[in-house]
Legacy VTK file of the C-alpha trace (Angstrom):
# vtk DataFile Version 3.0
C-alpha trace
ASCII
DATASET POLYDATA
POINTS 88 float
-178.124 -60.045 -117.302
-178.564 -61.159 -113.719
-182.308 -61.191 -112.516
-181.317 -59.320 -109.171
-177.620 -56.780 -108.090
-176.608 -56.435 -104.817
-175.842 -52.514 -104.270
-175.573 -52.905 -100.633
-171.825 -52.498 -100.771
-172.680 -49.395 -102.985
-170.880 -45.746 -102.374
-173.558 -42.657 -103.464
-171.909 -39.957 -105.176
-169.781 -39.639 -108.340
-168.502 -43.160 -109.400
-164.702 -41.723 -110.473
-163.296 -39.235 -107.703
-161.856 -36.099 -109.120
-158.623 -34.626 -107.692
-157.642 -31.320 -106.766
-161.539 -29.593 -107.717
-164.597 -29.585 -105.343
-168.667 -29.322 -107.130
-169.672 -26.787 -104.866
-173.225 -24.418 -105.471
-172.416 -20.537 -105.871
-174.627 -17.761 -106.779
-173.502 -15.367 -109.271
-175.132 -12.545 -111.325
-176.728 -12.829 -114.552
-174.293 -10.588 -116.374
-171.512 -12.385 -115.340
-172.580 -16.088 -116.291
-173.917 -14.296 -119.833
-170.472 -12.779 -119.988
-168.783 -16.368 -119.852
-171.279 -18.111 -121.381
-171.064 -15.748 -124.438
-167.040 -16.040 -124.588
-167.180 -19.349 -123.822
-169.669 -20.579 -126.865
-166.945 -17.729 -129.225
-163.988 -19.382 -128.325
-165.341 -23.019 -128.075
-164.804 -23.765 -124.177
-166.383 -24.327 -121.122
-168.158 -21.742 -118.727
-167.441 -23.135 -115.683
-163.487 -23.751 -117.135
-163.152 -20.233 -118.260
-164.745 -19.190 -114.363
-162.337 -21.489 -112.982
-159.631 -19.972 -114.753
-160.345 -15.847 -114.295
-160.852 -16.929 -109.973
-157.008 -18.875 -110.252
-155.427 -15.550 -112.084
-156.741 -13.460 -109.263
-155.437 -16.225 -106.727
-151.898 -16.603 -108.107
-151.784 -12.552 -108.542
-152.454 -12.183 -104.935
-150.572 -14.952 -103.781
-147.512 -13.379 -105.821
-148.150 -9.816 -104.114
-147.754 -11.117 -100.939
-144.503 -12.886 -101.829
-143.256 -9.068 -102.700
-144.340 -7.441 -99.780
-142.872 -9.596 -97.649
-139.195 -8.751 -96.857
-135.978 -10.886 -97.485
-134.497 -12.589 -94.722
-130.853 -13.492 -94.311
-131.384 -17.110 -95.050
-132.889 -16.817 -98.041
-130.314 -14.035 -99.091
-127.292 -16.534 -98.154
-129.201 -19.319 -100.238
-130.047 -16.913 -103.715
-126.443 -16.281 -103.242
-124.792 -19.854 -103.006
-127.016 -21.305 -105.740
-125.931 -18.528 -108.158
-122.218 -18.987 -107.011
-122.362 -22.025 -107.426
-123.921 -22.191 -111.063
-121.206 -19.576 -112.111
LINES 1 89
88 0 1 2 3 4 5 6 7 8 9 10 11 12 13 14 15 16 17 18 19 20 21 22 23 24 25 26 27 28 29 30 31 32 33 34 35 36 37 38 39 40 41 42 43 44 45 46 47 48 49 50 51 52 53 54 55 56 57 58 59 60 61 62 63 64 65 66 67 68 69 70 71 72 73 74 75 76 77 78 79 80 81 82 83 84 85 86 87
C-alpha cells in the first residue's frame, strides 16, 4: 500500500451511476411501509422494489387511460389499416 492517495481528482457520490432510477427522500405513513415491509420479508423481496413496483402499475394504468380517451385520428386509422393489409 502507498503511504499517501491523491483524491483530488475524486467525484463524491455513488462510485457506479445507476440508470433510469433517482435516490430521492419521501415521507410515507407507517402503515404503509409496515404493509410492504411485512409482504416484502413473506415473499422474500425488497421494500423499496415492491414500492417501486405498486407506483409503476398506477403509472402505466394511467398512462394507458389516457391512450383510450384520446380519439383516433385519420393517420393513425390509414396506418392500423395498411399494416394489417399488408400482413394479410
Amino acid at each position: 500500500m502507498r503511504k499517501e492517495y491523491d483524491f483530488s481528482n475524486g467525484k463524491r457520490g455513488a462510485v457506479i451511476p445507476s440508470t433510469g432510477k433517482t435516490r430521492i427522500t419521501i415521507m410515507l405513513d407507517d402503515e404503509v411501509i409496515e404493509f410492504f415491509r411485512a409482504r416484502a420479508e413473506a415473499l422474500g423481496a425488497g421494500y423499496q422494489t415492491m414500492i417501486n413496483t405498486a407506483l409503476r402499475a398506477v403509472v402505466d394504468d394511467a398512462a394507458s387511460k389516457e391512450a383510450e380517451d384520446k380519439p383516433i385520428t385519420v393517420a393513425t386509422l390509414r396506418k392500423v389499416l395498411r399494416e394489417e393489409l399488408n400482413t394479410a
